[in-house]
N, C-alpha and C positions, 0 to 999 in steps of 0.2 A: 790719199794717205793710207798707208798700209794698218793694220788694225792692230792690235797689238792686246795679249789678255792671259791673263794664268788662271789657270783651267785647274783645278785641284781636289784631293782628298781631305776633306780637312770637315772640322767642327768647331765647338764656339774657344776649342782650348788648343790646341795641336792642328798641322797639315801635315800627310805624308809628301815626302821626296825622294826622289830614287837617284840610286846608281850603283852602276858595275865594276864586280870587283874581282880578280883573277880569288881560287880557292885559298891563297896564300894571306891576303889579309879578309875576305871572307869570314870563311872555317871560324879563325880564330871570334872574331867580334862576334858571331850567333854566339856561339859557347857562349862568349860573356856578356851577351846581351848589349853591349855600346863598344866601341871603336878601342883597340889597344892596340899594341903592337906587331906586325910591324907596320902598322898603319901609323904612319906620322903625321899627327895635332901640326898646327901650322904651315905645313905643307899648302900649296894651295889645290883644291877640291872641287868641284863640280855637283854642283845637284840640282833635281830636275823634278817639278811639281808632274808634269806630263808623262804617263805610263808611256803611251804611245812615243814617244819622243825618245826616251828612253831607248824603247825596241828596235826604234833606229840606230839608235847611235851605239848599242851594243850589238844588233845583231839576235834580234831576242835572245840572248845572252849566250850566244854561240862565237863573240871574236873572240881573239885569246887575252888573255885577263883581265876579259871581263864576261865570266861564264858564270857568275852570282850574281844576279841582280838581286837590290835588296830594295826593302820597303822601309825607308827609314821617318818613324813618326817625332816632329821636333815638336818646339813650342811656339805656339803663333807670332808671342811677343821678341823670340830671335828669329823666326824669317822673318816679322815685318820691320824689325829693328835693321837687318841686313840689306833689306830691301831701301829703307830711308838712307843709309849710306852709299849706296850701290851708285859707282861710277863705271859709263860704259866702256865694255872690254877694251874696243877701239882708243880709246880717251890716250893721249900722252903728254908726256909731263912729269918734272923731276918727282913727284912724289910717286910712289907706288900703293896704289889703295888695298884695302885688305878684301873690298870686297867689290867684284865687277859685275856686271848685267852682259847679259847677249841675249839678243833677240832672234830667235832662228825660224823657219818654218812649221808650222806646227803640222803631225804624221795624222795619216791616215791606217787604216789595218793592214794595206796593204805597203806602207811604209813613204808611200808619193805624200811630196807637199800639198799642205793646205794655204789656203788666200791666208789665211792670218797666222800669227807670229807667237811663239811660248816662249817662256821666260825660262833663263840656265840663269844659277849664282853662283861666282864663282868666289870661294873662300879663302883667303890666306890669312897668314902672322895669325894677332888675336882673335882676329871673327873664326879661322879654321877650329882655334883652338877653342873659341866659347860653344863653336858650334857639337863639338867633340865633349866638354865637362858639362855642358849646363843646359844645352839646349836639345838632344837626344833625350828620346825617352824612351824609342823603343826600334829595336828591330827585325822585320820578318824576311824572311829568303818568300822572293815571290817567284825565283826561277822554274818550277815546276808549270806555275799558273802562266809564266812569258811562254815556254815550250807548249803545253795544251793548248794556248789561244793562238800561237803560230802553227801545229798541228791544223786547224782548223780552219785558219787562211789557204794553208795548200789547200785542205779538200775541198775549200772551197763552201766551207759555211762561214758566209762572213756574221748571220745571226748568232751562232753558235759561241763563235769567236766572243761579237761585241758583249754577248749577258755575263763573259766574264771577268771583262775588261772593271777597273775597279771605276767606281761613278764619280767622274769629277763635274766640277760647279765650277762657272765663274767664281774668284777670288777678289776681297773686295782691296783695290790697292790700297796699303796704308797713307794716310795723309802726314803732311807734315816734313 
């Protein structure tokens, strides 16, 4: 059976999450410190407890819009609330959930898969939008620190790299 575990930034109050965003809705949400326009609440969204994972799927933040990576700190009690709802992405059926799981490969520095599996949620309708008013609290552009620790994959320090990667822990799944 494949393993399956979220790996995260997090403390006894908030986990960071990530994702990349073209400078167009970027820019604007640093400025104001949480998500406006033309970033659209409800929309559905993607975020990713996994730096590494991230770096994939953005390209340490070199595809095109998605050349922001950001560090987005929520509150525990909305990822694990999203998380108790979470129906997987695969799942079908007339209803449409607001909030999906996928299980993908979990990255190495070098961007190749690992045996075990990290956790994407994916956001729509209300959860997009609680996740947007109530459950943000903070966020940091970590694109400088994606481009230094990819820097240092080419040259080839992969220690160099890892002391900068941010320290994630097993996450304890919510019950219930």
């Amino acid at each position: 059976m494949e393993q399956r575990e979220i790996r995260a930034d997090y403390d006894d109050r908030h986990i960071t999450v990530y994702q990349a965003y073209s400078p167009a809705i970027a820019l604007p949400a640093l400025a104001a410190g949480r998500f406006v326009p033309p970033f659209k609440a409800g929309r559905m969204t993607w975020v990713k407890p996994s730096f590494l994972w991230m770096m994939y799927r953005s390209g340490w933040g070199t595809k095109p819009d998605q050349e922001h990576v950001l560090a987005v700190r929520i509150t525990r009690s909305g990822f694990d609330g999203a998380v108790r709802e979470a129906v997987p992405s695969s799942a079908t059926g007339v209803l449409k959930p607001d909030v999906r799981v996928q299980w993908d490969p979990e990255r190495d520095l070098h961007l190749r898969p690992l045996p075990h599996r990290s956790l994407q949620l994916g956001l729509a309708g209300e959860a997009s939008r609680r996740y947007v008013e109530e459950w943000v609290v903070g966020l940091t552009d970590v694109t400088p620190l994606a481009h230094e620790a990819h820097a240092l994959v080419r040259a080839g320090d992969l220690d160099g790299a890892r002391a900068l990667l941010p320290v994630e822990r097993p996450y304890p799944l919510p019950s219930g």
